[in-house]
C-alpha positions as CSV (number, residue, x, y, z in Angstrom):
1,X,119.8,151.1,119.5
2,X,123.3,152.9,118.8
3,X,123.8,152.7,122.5
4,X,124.2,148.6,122.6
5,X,127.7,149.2,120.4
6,X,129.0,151.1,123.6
7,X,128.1,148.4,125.6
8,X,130.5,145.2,125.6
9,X,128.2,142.5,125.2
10,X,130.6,140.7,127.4
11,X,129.9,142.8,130.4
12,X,126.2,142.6,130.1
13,X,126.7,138.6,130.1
14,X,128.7,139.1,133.0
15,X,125.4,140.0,134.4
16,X,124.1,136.7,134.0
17,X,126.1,134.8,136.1
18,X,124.9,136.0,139.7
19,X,121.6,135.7,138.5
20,X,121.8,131.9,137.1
21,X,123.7,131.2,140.5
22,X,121.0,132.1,142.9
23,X,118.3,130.7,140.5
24,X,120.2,127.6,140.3
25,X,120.7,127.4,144.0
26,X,117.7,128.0,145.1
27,X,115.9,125.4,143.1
28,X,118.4,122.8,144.1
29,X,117.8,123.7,147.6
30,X,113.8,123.6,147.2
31,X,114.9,119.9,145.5
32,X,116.6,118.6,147.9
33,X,113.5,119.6,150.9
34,X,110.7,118.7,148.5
35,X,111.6,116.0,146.3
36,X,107.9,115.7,145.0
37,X,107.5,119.2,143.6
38,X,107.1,118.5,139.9
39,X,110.5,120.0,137.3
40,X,112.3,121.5,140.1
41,X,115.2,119.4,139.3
42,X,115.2,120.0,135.7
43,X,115.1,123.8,136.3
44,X,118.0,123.6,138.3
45,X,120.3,122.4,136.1
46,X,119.0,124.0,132.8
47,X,119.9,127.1,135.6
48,X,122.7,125.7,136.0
49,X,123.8,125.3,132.6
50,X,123.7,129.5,131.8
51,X,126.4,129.5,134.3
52,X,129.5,127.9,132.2
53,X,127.5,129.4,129.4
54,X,128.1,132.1,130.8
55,X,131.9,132.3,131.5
56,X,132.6,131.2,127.7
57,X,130.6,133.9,126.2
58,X,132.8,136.4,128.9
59,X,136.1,134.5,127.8
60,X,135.2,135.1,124.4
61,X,138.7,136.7,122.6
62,X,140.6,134.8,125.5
63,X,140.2,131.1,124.7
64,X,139.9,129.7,121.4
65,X,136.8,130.3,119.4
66,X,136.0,126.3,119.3
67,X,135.5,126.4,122.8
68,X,133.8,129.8,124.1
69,X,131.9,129.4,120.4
70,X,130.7,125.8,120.0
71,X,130.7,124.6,123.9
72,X,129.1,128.1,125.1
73,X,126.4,128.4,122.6
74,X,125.8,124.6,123.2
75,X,125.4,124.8,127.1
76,X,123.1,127.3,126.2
77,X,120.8,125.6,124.0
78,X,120.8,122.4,126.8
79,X,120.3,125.1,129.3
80,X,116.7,126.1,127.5
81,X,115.7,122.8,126.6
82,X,115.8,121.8,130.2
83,X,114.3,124.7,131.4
84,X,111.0,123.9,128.8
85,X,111.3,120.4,130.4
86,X,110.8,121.7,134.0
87,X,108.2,123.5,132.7
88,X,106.1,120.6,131.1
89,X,106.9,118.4,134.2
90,X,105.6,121.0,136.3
91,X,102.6,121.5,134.3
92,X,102.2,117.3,133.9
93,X,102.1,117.5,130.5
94,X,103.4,116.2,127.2
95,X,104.4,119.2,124.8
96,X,106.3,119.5,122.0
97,X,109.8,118.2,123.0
98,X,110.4,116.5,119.6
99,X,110.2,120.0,118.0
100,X,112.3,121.7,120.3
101,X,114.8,118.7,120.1
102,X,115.0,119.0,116.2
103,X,115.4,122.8,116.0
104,X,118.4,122.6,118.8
105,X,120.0,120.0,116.6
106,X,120.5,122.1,113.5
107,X,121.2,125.0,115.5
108,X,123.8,123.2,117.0
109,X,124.8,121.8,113.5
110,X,125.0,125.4,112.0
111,X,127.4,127.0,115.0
112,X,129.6,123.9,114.6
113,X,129.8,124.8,111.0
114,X,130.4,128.2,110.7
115,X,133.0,127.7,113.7
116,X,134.9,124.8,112.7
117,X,134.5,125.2,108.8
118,X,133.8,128.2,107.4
119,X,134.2,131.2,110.5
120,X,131.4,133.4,110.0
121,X,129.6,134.8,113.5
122,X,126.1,135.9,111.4
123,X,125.2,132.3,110.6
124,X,125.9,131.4,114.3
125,X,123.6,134.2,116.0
126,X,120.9,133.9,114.0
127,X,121.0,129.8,114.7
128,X,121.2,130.6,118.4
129,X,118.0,133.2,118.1
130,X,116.0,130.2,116.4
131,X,116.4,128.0,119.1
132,X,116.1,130.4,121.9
133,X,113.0,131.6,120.0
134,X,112.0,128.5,119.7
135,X,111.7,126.9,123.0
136,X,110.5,130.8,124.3
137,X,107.5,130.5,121.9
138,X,106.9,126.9,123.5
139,X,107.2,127.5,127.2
140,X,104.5,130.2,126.3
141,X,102.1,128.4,124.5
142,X,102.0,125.3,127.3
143,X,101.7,127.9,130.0
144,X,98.8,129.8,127.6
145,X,97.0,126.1,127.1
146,X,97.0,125.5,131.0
147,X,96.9,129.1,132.5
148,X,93.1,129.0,132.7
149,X,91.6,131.8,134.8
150,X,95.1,131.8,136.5
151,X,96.3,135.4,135.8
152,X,99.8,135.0,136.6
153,X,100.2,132.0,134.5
154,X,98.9,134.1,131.6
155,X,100.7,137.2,132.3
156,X,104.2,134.9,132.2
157,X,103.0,133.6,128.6
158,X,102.6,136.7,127.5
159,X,106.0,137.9,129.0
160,X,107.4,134.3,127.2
161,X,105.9,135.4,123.8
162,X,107.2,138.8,123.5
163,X,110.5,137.3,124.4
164,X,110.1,134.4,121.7
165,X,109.8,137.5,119.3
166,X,112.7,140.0,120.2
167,X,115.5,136.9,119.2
168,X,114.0,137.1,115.7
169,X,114.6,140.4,115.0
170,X,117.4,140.3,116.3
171,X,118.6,137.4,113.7
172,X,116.8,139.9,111.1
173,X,119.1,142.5,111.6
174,X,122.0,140.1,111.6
175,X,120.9,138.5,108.2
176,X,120.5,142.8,106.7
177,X,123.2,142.5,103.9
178,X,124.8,146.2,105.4
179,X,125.8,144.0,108.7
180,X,127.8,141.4,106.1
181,X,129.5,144.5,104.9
182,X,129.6,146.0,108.9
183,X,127.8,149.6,107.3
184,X,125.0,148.6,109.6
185,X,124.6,151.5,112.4
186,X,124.2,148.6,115.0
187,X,127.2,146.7,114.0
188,X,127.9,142.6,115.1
189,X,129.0,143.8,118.8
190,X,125.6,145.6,119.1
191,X,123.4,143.1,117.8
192,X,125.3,140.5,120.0
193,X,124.7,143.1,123.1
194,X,120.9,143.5,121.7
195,X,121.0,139.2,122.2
196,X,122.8,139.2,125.8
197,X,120.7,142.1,126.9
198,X,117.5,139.8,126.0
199,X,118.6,137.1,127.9
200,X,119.8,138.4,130.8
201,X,115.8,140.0,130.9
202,X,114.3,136.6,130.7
203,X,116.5,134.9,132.5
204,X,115.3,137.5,135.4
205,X,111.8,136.9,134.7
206,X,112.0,133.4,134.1
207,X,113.7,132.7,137.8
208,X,111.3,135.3,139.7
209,X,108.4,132.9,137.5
210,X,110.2,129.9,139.0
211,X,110.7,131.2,142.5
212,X,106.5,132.1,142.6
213,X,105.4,129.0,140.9
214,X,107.1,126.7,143.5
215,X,106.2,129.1,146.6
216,X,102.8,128.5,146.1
217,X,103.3,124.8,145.7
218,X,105.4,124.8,149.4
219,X,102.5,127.0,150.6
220,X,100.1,124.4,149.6
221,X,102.2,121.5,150.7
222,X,102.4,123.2,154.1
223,X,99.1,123.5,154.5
224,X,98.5,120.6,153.8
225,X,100.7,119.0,155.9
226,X,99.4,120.7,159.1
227,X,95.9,119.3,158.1
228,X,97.6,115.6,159.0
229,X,98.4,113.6,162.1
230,X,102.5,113.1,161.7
231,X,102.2,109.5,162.9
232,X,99.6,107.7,160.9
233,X,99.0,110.1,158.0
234,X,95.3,110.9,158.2
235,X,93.6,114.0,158.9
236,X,94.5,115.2,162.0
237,X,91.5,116.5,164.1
238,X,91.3,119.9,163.1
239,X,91.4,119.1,159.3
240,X,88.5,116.0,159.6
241,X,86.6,118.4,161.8
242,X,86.4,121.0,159.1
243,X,85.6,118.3,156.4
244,X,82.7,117.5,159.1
245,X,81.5,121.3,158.9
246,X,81.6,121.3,155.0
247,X,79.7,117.5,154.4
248,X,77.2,118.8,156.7
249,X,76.7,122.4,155.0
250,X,76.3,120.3,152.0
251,X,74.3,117.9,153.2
252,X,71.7,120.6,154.0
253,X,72.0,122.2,150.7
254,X,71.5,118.7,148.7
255,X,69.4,116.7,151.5
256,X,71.5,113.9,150.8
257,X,72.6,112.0,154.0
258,X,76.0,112.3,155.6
259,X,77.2,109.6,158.4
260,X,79.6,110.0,161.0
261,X,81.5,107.3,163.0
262,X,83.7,107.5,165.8
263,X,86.4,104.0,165.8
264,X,88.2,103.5,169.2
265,X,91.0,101.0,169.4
266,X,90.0,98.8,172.3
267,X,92.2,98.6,175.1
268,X,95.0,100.0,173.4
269,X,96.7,101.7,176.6
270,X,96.9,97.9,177.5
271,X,98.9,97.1,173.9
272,X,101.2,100.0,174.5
273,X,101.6,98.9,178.3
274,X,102.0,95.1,177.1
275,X,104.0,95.4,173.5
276,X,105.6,98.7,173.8
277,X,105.4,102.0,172.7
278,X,106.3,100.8,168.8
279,X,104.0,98.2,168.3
280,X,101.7,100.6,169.6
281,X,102.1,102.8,166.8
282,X,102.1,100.2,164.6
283,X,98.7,99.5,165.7
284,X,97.6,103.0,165.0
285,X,99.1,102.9,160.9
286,X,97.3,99.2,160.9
287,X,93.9,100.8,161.8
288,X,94.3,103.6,159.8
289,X,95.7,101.3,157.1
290,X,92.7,99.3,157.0
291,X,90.0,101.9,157.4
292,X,91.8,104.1,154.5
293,X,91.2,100.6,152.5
294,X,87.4,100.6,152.5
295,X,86.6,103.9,152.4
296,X,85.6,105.7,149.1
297,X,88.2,108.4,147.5
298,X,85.8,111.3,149.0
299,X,85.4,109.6,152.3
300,X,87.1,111.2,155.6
301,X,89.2,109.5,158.1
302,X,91.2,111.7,161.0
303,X,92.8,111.1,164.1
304,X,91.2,112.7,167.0
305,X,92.6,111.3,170.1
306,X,95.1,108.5,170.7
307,X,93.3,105.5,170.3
308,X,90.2,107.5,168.1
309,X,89.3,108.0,164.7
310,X,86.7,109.9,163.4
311,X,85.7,108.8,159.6
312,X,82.9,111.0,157.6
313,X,81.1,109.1,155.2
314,X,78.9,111.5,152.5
315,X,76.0,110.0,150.3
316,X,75.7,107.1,153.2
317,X,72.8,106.3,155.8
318,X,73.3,105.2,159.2
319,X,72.4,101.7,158.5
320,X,75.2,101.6,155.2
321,X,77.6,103.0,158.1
322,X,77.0,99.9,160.2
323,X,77.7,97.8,157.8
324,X,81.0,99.8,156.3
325,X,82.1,99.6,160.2
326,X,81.4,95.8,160.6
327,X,83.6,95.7,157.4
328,X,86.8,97.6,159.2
329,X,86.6,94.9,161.7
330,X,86.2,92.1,159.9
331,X,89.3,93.4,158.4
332,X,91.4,93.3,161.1
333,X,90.5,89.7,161.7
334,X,92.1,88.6,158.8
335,X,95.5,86.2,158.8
336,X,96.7,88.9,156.5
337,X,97.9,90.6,159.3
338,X,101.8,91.2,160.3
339,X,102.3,88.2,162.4
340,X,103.7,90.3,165.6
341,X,100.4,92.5,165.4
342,X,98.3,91.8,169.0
343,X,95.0,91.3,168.1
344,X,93.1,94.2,167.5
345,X,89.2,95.3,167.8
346,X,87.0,98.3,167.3
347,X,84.0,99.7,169.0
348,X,82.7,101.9,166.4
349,X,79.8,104.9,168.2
350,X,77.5,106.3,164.5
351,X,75.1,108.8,163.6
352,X,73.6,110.3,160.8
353,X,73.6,113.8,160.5
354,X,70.4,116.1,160.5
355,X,69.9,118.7,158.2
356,X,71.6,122.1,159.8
357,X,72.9,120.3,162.8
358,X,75.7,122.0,164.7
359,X,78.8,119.9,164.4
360,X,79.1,119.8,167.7
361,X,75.6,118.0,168.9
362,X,76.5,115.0,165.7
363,X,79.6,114.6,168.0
364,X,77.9,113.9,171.2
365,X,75.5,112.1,169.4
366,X,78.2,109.4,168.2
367,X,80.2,109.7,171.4
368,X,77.1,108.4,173.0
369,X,76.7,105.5,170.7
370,X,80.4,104.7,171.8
371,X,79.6,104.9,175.1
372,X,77.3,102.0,174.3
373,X,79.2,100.2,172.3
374,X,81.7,100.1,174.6
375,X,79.3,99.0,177.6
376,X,78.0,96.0,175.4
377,X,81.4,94.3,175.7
378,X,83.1,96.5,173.0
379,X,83.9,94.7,169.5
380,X,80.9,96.4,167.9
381,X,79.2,98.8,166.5
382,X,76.5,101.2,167.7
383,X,74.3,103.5,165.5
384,X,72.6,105.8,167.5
385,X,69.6,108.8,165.9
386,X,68.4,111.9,167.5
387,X,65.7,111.1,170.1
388,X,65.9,107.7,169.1
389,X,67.0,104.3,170.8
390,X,70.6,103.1,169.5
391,X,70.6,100.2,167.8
392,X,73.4,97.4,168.3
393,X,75.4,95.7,166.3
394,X,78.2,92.7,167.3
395,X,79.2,91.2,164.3
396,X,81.4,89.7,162.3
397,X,78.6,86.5,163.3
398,X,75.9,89.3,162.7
399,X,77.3,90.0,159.4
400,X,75.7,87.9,157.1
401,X,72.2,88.3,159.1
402,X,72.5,92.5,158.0
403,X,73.1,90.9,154.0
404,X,70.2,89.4,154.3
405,X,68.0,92.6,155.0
406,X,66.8,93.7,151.4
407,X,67.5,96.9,151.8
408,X,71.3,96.6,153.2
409,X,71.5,94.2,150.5
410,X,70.9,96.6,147.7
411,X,73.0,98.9,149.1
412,X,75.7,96.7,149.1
413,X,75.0,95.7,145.5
């Protein structure tokens, strides 16, 4: 410890600044590409505020003690609070703001004080300890209460709580009665140095806990990104492919029935020829509009060729599945409709999966029913089984006749 009073607490602070800078920028820069990660924003500017922090506590001796004192000390405090607010955004929950709040206002209270009033630096280092400890001990104990089984998340706590508890013994030693008298062996300059040395430690570990906690949300949003068609939105056909091979794994582990449907725009190369290349497109978000409408939360939809969709539909028969797809184009019927939209239509090709099917065979199955479909005038619906005869469907007219059946009744129901 008698090495800190060689060390000018002013040149360890100096450390800080490069640090907060890159911190700071980095998040701004993560910001500004991915508005929707959670506290980024927050984090950068509580970053930022260790900066002018920063340069007051290094000014110290140079400009009057009101301003590297009261204004330094102050950014700081602002600095954490924001940080423990980027944290809790992050984490989407509520914490204890109104704590941290409360201690940061006497804190404050105190430094103005014993800067403005009375001049006394003890009073003002151990305020600034509380605080810091305070809002330390926080950030740890939201991160503990949501860590989980994540081991990172609980190894940062724990970094967060032995950091919460160095800043009060460093205000201990500042309150001893020998440092009011300076016979202390680690006199004001080394305690302050003790203080800096602390934060210059978390700081380090609180950016590289930042940088990793937001990497692996832009891995995740990347990923998930290339799982989607960049026009309409959906899955592309990799993604609802793989969603295919994981309800059907399931299936067969449950024996609970999975359905498959393939929707084709019909004669949508003539839209696109007719209305251009945008209305086209606008044809495409419509469809996938309406289909993403009536399906369940854990139903699949993906684009798998220009004009084709294929949707996955867990827990549902064949004959629910014709009467979901008779819903999609009944849909697209209605006067609800942008009134430059052509008309549209949908021959829909469906199967129902069999237990340990290859992927590839419930495909072809539901490409077939398309086929017919599409040779029965298009504008309806085809379920076809394995080794059976499809069976048709042409509604909306046939709707009401399906309602009637008992059974598609109480499914509907």
């Amino acid at each position: 410890m008698h090495l800190l009073n060689w060390v000018d607490y002013r040149t360890l602070a100096a450390g800080e600044l490069p640090l907060a800078a890159v911190f700071a920028v980095v998040l701004f820069g993560i910001w500004r590409v991915y508005p929707h990660l959670r506290g980024t924003d927050t984090m950068a500017f509580g970053f930022s505020l260790w900066i002018p922090a920063t340069v007051l506590l290094v000014a110290h001796g140079s400009i009057p003690l009101f301003a590297s004192s009261i204004f330094g000390n102050l950014f700081l405090i602002c600095g954490y609070i924001l940080l423990y607010r980027g944290l809790l955004s992050f984490l989407q929950v509520k914490g204890n703001l109104p704590i941290l709040y409360d201690v940061a206002a006497v804190a404050s209270a105190v430094i103005i004080y014993f800067t403005t009033i009375f001049e006394l630096p003890v009073p003002r280092i151990v305020a600034l300890c509380v605080v810091v400890s305070a809002a330390r001990a926080l950030m740890a104990i939201e991160l503990f209460r949501n860590a989980k089984d994540r081991l990172p998340l609980q190894l940062f706590a724990s970094f967060l709580m032995l950091f919460a508890i160095l800043p009060l013994g460093v205000a201990a030693t500042a309150l001893a009665p020998a440092t009011f008298s300076h016979g202390l062996p680690l006199g004001l300059a080394g305690i302050q140095s003790a203080g800096v040395l602390c934060d210059v430690t978390f700081l380090l570990g609180c950016g590289i806990f930042a940088f990793t906690m937001y990497f692996d949300e832009i891995s995740e949003t990347v990923q998930q990104q290339g799982q989607l068609d960049f026009l309409t939105g959906t899955l592309n056909r990799r993604a609802i492919e793989e969603t295919l091979t994981v309800e059907v794994a399931r299936s067969s582990r449950t024996h609970r029935p999975v359905s498959v449907l393939i929707v084709e725009i019909d004669h949508f190369k003539a839209i696109n020829e007719t209305y251009g290349r945008n209305l086209g497109e606008a044809t495409l978000c419509t469809v996938v509009g309406t289909i993403a409408s009536i399906l369940r939360f854990y139903d699949k939809c993906g684009r798998i060729a220009d004009d084709k969709f294929l949707v996955v539909l867990p827990e549902n028969t064949g004959e629910q599945s014709l009467v979901i797809a008779s819903r999609f184009r009944a849909a697209l019927k209605e006067p609800s409709l942008p009134h430059n939209q052509p008309a549209i239509t949908l021959s829909v090709g469906i199967t129902q999966c069999i237990f340990k099917e290859p992927t590839a065979e419930i495909l072809a199955r539901a490409e077939l029913a398309l086929r017919e479909a599409r040779a029965n005038g298009r504008d309806g619906a085809c379920l076809k089984f394995e080794h059976e005869q499809p069976v048709q469907i042409a509604p909306p007219a046939n709707l009401d006749r399906l309602r009637t059946s008992s059974r598609i009744a109480k499914l509907i129901r």
